[in-house]
C-alpha positions as CSV (number, residue, x, y, z in Angstrom):
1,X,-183.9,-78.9,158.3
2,X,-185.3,-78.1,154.8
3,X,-184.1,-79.7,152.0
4,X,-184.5,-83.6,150.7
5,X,-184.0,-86.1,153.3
6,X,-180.9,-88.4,153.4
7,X,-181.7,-91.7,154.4
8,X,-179.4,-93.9,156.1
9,X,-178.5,-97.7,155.7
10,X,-179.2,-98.9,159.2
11,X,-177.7,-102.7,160.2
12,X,-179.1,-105.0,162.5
13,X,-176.5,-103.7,165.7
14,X,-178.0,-100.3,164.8
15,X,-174.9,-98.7,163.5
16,X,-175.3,-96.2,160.1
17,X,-172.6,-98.4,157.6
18,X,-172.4,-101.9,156.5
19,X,-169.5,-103.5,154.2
20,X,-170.8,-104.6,150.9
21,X,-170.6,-108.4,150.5
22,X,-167.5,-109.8,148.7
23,X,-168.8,-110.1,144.9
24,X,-167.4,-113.9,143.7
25,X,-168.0,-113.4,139.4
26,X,-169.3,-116.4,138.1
27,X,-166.8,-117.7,135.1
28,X,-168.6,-117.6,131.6
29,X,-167.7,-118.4,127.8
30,X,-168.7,-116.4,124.9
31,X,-167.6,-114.3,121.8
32,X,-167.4,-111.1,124.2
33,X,-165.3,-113.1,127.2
34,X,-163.1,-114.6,124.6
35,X,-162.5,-111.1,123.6
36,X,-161.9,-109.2,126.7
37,X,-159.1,-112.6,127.4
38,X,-157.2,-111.5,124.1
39,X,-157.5,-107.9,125.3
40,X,-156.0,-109.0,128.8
41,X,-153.0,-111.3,127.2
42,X,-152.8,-108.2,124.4
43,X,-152.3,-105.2,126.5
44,X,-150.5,-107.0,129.7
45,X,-148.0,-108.6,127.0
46,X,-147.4,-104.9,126.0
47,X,-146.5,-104.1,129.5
48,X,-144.5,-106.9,130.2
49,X,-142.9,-107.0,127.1
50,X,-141.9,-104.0,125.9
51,X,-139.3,-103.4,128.7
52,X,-137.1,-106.2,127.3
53,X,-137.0,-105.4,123.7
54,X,-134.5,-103.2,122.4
55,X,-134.4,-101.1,119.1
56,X,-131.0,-99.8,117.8
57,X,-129.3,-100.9,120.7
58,X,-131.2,-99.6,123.4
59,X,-134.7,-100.1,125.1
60,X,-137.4,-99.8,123.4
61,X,-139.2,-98.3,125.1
62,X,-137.4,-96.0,128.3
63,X,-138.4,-93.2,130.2
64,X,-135.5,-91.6,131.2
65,X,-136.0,-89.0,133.5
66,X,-132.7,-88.0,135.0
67,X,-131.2,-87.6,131.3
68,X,-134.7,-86.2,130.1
69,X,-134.9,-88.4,127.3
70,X,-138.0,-90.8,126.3
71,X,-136.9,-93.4,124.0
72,X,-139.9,-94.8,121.9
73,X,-139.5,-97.2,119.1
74,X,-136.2,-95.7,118.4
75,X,-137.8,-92.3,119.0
76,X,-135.9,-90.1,121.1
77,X,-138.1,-87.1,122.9
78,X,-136.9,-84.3,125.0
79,X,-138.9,-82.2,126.9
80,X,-139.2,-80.0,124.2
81,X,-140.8,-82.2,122.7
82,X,-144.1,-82.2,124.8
83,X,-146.3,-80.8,121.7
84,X,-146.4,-84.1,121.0
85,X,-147.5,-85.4,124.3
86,X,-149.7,-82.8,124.0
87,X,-151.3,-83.6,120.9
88,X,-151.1,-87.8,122.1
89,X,-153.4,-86.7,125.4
90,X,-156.0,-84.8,122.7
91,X,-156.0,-87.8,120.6
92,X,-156.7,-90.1,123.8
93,X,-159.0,-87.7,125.3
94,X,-161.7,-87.4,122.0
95,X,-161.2,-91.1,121.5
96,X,-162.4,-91.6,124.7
97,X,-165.6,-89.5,123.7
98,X,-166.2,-90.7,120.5
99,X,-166.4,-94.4,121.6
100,X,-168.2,-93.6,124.8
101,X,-170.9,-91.7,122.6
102,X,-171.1,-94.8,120.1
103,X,-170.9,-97.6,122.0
104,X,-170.6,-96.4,125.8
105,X,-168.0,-97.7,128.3
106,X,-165.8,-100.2,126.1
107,X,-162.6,-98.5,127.3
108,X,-163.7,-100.0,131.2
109,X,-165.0,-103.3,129.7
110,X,-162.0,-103.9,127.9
111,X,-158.7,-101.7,128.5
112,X,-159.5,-100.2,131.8
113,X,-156.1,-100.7,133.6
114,X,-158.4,-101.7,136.7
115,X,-160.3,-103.7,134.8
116,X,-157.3,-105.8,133.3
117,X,-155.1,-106.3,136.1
118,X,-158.6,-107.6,138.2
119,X,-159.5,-110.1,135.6
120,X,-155.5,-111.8,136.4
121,X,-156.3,-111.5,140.2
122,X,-160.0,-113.6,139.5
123,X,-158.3,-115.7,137.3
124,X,-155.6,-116.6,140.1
125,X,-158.6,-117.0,142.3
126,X,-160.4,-119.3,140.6
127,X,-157.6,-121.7,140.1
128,X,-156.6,-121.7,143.7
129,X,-160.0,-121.9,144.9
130,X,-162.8,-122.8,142.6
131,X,-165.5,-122.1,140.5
132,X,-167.8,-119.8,142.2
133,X,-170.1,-122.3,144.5
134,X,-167.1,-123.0,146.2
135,X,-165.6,-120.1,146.8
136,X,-168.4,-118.9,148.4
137,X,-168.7,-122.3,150.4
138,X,-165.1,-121.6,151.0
139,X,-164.9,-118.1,152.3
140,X,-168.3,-119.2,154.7
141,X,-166.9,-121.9,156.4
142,X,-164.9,-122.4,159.3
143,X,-161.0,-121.4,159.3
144,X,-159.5,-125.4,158.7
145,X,-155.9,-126.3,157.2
146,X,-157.2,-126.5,153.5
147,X,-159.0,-123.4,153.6
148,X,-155.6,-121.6,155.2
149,X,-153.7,-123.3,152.6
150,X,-155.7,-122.2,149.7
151,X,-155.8,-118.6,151.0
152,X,-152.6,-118.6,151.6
153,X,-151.2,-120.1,148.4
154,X,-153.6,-117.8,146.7
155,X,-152.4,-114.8,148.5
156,X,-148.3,-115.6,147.9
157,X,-149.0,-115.7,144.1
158,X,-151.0,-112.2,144.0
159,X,-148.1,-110.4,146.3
160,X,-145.3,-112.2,143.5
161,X,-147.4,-111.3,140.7
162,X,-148.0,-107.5,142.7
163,X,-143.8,-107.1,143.0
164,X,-143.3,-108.4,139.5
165,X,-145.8,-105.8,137.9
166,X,-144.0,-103.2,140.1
167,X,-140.6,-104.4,139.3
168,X,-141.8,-104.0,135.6
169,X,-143.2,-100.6,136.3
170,X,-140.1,-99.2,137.1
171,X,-138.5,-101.0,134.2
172,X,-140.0,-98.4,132.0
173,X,-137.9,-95.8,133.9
174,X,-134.8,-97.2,134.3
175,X,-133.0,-99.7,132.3
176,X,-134.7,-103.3,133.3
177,X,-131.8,-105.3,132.8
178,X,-129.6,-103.0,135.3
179,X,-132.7,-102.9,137.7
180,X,-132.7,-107.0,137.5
181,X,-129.3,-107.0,138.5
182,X,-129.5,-104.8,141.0
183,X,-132.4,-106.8,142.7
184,X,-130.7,-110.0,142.2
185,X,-127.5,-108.3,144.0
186,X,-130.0,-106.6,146.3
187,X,-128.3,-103.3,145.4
188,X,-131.2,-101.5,144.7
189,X,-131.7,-97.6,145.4
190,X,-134.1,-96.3,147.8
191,X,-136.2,-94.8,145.6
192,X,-136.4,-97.9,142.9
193,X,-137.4,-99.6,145.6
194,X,-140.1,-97.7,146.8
195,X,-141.8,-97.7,143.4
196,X,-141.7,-101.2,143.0
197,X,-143.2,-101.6,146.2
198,X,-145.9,-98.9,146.3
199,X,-147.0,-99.7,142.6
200,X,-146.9,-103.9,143.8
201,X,-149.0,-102.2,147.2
202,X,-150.9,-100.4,144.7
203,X,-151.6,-103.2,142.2
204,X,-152.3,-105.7,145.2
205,X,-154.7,-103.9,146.9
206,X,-157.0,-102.9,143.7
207,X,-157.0,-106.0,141.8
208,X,-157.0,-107.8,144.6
209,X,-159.6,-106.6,147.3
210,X,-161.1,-103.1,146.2
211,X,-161.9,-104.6,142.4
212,X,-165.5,-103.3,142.0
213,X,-165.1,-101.0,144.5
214,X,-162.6,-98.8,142.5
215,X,-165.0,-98.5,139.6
216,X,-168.0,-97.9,141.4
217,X,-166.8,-95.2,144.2
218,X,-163.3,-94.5,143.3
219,X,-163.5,-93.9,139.2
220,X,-165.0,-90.4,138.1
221,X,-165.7,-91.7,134.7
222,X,-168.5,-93.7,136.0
223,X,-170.2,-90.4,137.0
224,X,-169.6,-88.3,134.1
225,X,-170.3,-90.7,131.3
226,X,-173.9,-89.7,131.7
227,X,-173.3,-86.5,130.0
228,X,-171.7,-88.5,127.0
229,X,-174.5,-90.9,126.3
230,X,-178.0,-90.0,124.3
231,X,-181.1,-92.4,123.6
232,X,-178.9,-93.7,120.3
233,X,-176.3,-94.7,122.7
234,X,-175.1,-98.8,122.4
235,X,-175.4,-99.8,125.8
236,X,-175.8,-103.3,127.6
237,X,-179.8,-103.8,127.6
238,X,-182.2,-105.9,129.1
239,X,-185.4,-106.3,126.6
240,X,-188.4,-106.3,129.2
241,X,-190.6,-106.4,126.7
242,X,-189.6,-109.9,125.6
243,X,-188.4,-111.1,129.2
244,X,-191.0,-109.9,131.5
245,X,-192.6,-111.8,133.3
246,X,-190.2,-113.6,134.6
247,X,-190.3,-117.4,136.0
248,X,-189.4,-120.9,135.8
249,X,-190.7,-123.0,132.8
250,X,-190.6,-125.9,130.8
251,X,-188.8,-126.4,127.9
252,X,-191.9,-127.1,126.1
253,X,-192.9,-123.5,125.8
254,X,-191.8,-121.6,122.9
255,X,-190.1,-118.5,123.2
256,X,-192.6,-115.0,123.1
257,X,-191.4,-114.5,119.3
258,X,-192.3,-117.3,118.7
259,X,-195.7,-116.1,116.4
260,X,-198.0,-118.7,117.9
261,X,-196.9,-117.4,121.6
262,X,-197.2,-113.7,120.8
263,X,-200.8,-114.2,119.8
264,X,-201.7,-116.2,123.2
265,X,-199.6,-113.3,124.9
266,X,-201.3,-110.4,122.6
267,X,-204.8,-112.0,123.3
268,X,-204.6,-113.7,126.3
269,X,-206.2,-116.4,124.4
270,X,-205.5,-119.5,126.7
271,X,-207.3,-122.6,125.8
272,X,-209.8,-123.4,128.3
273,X,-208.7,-126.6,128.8
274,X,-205.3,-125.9,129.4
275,X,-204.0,-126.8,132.4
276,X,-203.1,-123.5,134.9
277,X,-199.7,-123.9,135.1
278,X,-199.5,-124.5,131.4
279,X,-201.2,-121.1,131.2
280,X,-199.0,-119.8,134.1
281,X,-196.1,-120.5,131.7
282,X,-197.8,-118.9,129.0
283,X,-198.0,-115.4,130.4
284,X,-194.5,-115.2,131.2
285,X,-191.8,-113.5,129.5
286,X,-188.3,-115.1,128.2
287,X,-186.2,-114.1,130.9
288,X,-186.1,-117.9,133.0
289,X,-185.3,-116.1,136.4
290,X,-181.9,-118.3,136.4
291,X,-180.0,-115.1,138.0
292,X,-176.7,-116.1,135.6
293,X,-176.7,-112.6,134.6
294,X,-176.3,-111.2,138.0
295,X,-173.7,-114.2,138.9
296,X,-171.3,-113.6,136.2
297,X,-171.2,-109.4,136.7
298,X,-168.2,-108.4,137.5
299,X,-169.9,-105.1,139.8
300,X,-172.8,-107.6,141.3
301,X,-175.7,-105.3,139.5
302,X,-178.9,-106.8,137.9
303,X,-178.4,-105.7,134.6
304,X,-182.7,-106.6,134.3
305,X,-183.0,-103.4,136.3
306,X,-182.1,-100.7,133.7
307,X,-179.0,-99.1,133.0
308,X,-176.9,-98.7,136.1
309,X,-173.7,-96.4,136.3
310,X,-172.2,-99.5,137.7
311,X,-172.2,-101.4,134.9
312,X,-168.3,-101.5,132.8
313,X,-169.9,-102.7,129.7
314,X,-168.1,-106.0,130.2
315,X,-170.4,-108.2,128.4
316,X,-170.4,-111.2,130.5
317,X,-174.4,-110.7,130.8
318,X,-174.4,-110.8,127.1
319,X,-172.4,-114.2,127.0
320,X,-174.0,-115.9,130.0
321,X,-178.1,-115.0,129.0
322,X,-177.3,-116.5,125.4
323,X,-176.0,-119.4,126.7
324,X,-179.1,-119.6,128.5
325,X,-181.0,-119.2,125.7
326,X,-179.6,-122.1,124.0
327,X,-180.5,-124.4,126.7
328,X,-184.0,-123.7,126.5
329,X,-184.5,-123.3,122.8
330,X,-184.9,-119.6,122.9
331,X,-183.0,-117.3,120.5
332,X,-180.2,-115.1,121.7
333,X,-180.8,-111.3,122.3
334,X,-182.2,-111.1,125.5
335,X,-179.5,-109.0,126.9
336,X,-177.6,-107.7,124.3
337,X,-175.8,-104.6,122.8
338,X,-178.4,-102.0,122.2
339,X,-179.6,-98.9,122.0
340,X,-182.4,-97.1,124.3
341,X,-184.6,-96.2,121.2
342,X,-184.4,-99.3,119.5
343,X,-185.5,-101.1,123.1
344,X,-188.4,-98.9,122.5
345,X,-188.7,-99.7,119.1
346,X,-188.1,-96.1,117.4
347,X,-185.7,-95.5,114.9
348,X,-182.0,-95.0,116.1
349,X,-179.5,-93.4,114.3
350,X,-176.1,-93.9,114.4
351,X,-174.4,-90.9,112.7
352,X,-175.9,-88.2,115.5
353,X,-174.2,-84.7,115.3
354,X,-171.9,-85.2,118.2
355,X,-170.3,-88.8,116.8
356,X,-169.3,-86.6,113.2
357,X,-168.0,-83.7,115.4
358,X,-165.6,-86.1,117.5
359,X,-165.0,-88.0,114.3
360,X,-163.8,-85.5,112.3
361,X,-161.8,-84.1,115.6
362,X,-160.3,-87.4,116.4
363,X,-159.6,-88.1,112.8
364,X,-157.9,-84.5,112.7
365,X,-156.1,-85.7,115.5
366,X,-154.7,-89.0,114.5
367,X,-153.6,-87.3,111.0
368,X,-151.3,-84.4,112.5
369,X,-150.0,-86.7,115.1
370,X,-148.5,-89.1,112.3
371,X,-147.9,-86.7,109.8
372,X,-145.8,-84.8,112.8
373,X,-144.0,-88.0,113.9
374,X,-143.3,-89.0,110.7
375,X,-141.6,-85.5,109.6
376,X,-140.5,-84.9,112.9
377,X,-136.8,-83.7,113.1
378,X,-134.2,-84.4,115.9
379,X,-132.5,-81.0,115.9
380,X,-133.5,-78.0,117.2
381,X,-131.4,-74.5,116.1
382,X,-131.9,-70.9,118.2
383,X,-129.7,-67.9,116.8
384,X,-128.8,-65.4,119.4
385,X,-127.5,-62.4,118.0
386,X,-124.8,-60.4,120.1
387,X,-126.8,-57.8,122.0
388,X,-123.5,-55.6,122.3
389,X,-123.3,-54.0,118.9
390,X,-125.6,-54.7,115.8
391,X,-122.7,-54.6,114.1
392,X,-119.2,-53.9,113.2
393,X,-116.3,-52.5,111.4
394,X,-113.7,-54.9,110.3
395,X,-110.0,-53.4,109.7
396,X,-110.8,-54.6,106.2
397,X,-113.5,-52.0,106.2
398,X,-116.7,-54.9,106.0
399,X,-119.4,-55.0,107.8
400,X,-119.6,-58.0,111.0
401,X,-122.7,-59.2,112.7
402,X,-121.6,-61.9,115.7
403,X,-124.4,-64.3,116.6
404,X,-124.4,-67.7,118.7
405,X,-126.0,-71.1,116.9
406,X,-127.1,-73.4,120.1
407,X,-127.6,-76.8,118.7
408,X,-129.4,-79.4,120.4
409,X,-128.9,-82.6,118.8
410,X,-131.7,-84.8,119.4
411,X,-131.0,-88.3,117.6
412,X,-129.4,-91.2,119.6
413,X,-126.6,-90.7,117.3
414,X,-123.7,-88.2,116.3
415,X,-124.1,-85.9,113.9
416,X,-122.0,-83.3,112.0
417,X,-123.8,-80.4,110.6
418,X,-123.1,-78.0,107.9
419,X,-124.0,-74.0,108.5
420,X,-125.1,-72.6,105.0
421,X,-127.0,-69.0,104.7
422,X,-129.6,-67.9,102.3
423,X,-129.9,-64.2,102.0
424,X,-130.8,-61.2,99.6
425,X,-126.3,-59.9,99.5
426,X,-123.0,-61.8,99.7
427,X,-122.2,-62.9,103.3
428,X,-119.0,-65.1,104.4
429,X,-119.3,-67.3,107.3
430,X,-116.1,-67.3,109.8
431,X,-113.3,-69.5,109.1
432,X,-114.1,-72.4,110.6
433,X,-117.5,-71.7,111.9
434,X,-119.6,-73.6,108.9
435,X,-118.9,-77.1,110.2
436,X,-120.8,-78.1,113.9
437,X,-120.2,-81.4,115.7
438,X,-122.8,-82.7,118.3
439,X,-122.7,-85.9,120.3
440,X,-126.0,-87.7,121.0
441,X,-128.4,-85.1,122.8
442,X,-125.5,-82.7,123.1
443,X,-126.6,-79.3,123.0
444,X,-123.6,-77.0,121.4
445,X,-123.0,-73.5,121.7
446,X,-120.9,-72.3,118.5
447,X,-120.4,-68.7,118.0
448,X,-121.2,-67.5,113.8
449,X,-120.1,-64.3,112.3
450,X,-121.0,-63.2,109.0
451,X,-119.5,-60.4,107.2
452,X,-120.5,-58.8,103.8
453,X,-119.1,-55.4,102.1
454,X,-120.0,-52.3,103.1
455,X,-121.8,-50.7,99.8
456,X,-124.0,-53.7,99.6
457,X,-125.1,-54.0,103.8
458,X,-126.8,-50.6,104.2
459,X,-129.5,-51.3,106.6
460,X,-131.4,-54.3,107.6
461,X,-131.5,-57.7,105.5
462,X,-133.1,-60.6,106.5
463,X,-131.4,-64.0,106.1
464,X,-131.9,-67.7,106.9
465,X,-129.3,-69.7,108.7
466,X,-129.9,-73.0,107.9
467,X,-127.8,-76.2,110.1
468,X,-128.0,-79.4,107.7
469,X,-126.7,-82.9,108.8
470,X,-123.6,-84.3,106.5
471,X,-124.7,-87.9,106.4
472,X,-128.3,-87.5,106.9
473,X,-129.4,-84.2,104.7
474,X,-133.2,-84.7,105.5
475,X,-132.3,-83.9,109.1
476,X,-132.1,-80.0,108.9
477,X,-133.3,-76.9,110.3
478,X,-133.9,-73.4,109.7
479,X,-134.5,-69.9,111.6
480,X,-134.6,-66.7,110.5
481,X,-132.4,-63.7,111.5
482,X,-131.2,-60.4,110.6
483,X,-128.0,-58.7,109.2
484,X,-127.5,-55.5,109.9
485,X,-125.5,-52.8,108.4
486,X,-125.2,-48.7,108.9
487,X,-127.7,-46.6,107.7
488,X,-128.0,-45.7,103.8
């Protein structure tokens, strides 16, 4: 067969596929950890949160999908509203380029769904059964009453914190205080029930035992974010020029930039009488070979190895090789947010061609979305003239055009509306016909004719028919039309 070889994996009993070992993340402090935990407690709030609040009497936020109504922040969209869901998914989508082009995958370190809901799962984890070491002591040893009781305890809380996040899930689609009492009655319908339980299923199974898994084989932004990142790129980086060689010292040697080191390292200038392994110490490189940087990633990858599609841009390397640092009195920077040419020590630049272009975009963007919002009108008006006749002859002799106004009244409140028209001759509005009541997200059919005298509707005259709210007058809107009249 031509072509490039594949090369299979084999195991020890000969067969082509062997599980990967269960990664146990080794906890770590730092500026980057502390912020990832206010992300978690931030964004999972939000979730669990916002379900319970209400705004103007109802809940703030509720997707209602069998009355077709989103209520957000006291925001009520229909579906014809999806412009704006529209626009939202544009603004999401170039904010998800723009910060993967500056400062690559922040959105998996940090917000990734996956990446949230796994951190709660290891934090469970941890308290139930350790710090790292034992874990791993735990999961190799020999099935015994304490390690069934810690699995077990440990596996109760994810499956109650899996049907809560569920339960919460469908809060957001159906009212969660009904939902509550219908679980507490155990009056539940068949299909809220089944999206509690396949979200809980879903939540269980990939913050609980995929984790890694999901970001490494199951998430397509790990492949494409290739295409997204350039040599000026902020990335995780390992400086081999400073770590390399790596190995075991004493605390006695300074670090390589240190100027007196980087001239024994530059020359190879050892003292002759210098004992070996102080010159043995002397040629290596910052990096102490302690590992922490491998134990406390989240995906298992050396991060010393280059940049590695694996890597979530967590910063837990970061965090842990400073604090390494510090113990042996070298400065911090080892691993650290950079970029591939400044690792190589040529210029970088931040303001590159394609960070301006999704800037401006993404700035673009955010400015019509909340200029749109913020002028965005609950009503929606269609005229529909009368397709039997353009028009007719009174027994007073005027000229008639019928139309239909269908109203759709879009606020979470009643409205009455006034009927006014703007047009080039005298028209009258039907008895009656000038005034419009709508209930909350009532759509109303009201039928409009307008007359006008004979001598002054020769022909065709375009008009505005305008539907104004009584109580709130900002809340109007227009759409043109046409009056028509015999021919001059």
């Amino acid at each position: 067969m031509k072509g490039r070889p594949i090369a299979l994996k084999l195991v020890d009993d000969g067969a082509m596929y062997a599980s990967e070992a269960k990664i146990h993340p080794r906890e770590t402090d730092g500026p980057l950890q502390r912020l990832r935990i206010a992300a978690v407690f931030w964004l999972l709030g939000m979730f669990y949160a916002f379900p319970w609040f209400n705004w103007d009497g109802r809940q703030m936020v509720l997707f209602d999908l069998p009355a077709r109504k989103f209520h957000v922040f006291g925001l009520v969209f229909w579906p014809q509203d999806f412009f704006y869901l529209s626009m939202l998914l544009m603004t999401a989508a170039f904010a998800l380029f723009f910060f993967t082009a500056l400062a690559g995958r922040l959105w998996c370190g940090y917000a990734c769904p996956q990446t949230v809901w796994t951190e709660v799962f290891l934090w469970i984890e941890r308290w139930i059964e350790g710090p790292r070491n034992r874990r791993i002591k735990l999961d190799a040893a020999p099935w015994s009453r304490e390690k069934i009781l810690r699995k077990a305890t440990k596996q109760a809380i994810w499956i109650v914190f899996a049907l809560w996040t569920g339960f919460t899930f469908v809060g957001f689609f159906t009212p969660i205080r009904a939902l509550g009492g219908d679980v507490l009655h155990l009056q539940v319908s068949g299909w809220a029930l089944f999206w509690i339980f396949f979200y809980a299923l879903a939540t269980y199974g990939n913050a609980g035992f995929l984790r890694e898994q999901v970001c490494k084989y199951m998430c397509p932004y790990a492949r494409f974010q290739g295409a997204m990142f350039d040599r000026d790129t902020l990335i995780i980086a390992y400086d081999e020029q400073r770590g390399e060689a790596r190995g075991a010292r004493s605390k006695s040697v300074p670090s390589v930039l240190d100027p007196a080191r980087l001239r024994v390292r530059s020359t190879a200038a050892v003292s002759a009488d210098a004992g070996t392994a102080d010159v043995d110490q002397r040629s290596l490189g910052d990096c102490v070979d302690c590992t922490i940087c491998v134990q406390v990633c989240p995906t298992g990858i050396d991060i010393r190895g280059g940049l590695q599609f694996e890597c979530i841009a967590c910063g837990a390397c970061i965090d842990a090789c400073n604090t390494v640092m510090d113990k042996v009195g070298y400065p911090q920077g080892l691993i650290r947010y950079s970029t591939l040419n400044a690792m190589q020590g040529n210029p970088g630049r931040v303001l590159r061609p394609r960070i301006v272009i999704y800037a401006v975009i993404l700035s673009v963007l955010i400015a019509s979305f909340a200029w749109a919002i913020s002028h965005r009108v609950p009503l929606i008006v269609d005229v529909l003239r009368d397709r039997n006749a353009l028009y007719r002859v009174t027994p007073e002799g005027d000229i008639e055009n019928a139309y239909t106004l269908k109203i759709m009244n879009k606020d979470h409140v009643a409205h009455r509306y006034i009927v006014t028209i703007d047009a080039g001759l005298a028209l009258a509005i039907g008895a009656g016909q000038d005034q419009i009541e709508a209930a909350a997200g009532q759509v109303v059919e009201s039928p409009l004719t307008l007359r006008a005298n004979p001598a002054a509707a020769q022909g065709m005259h375009p008009l505005r028919i305008e539907v104004r709210s009584v109580v709130q007058p900002a809340v109007r809107y227009s759409e043109q039309a046409s009056f028509f009249g015999p021919s001059p």
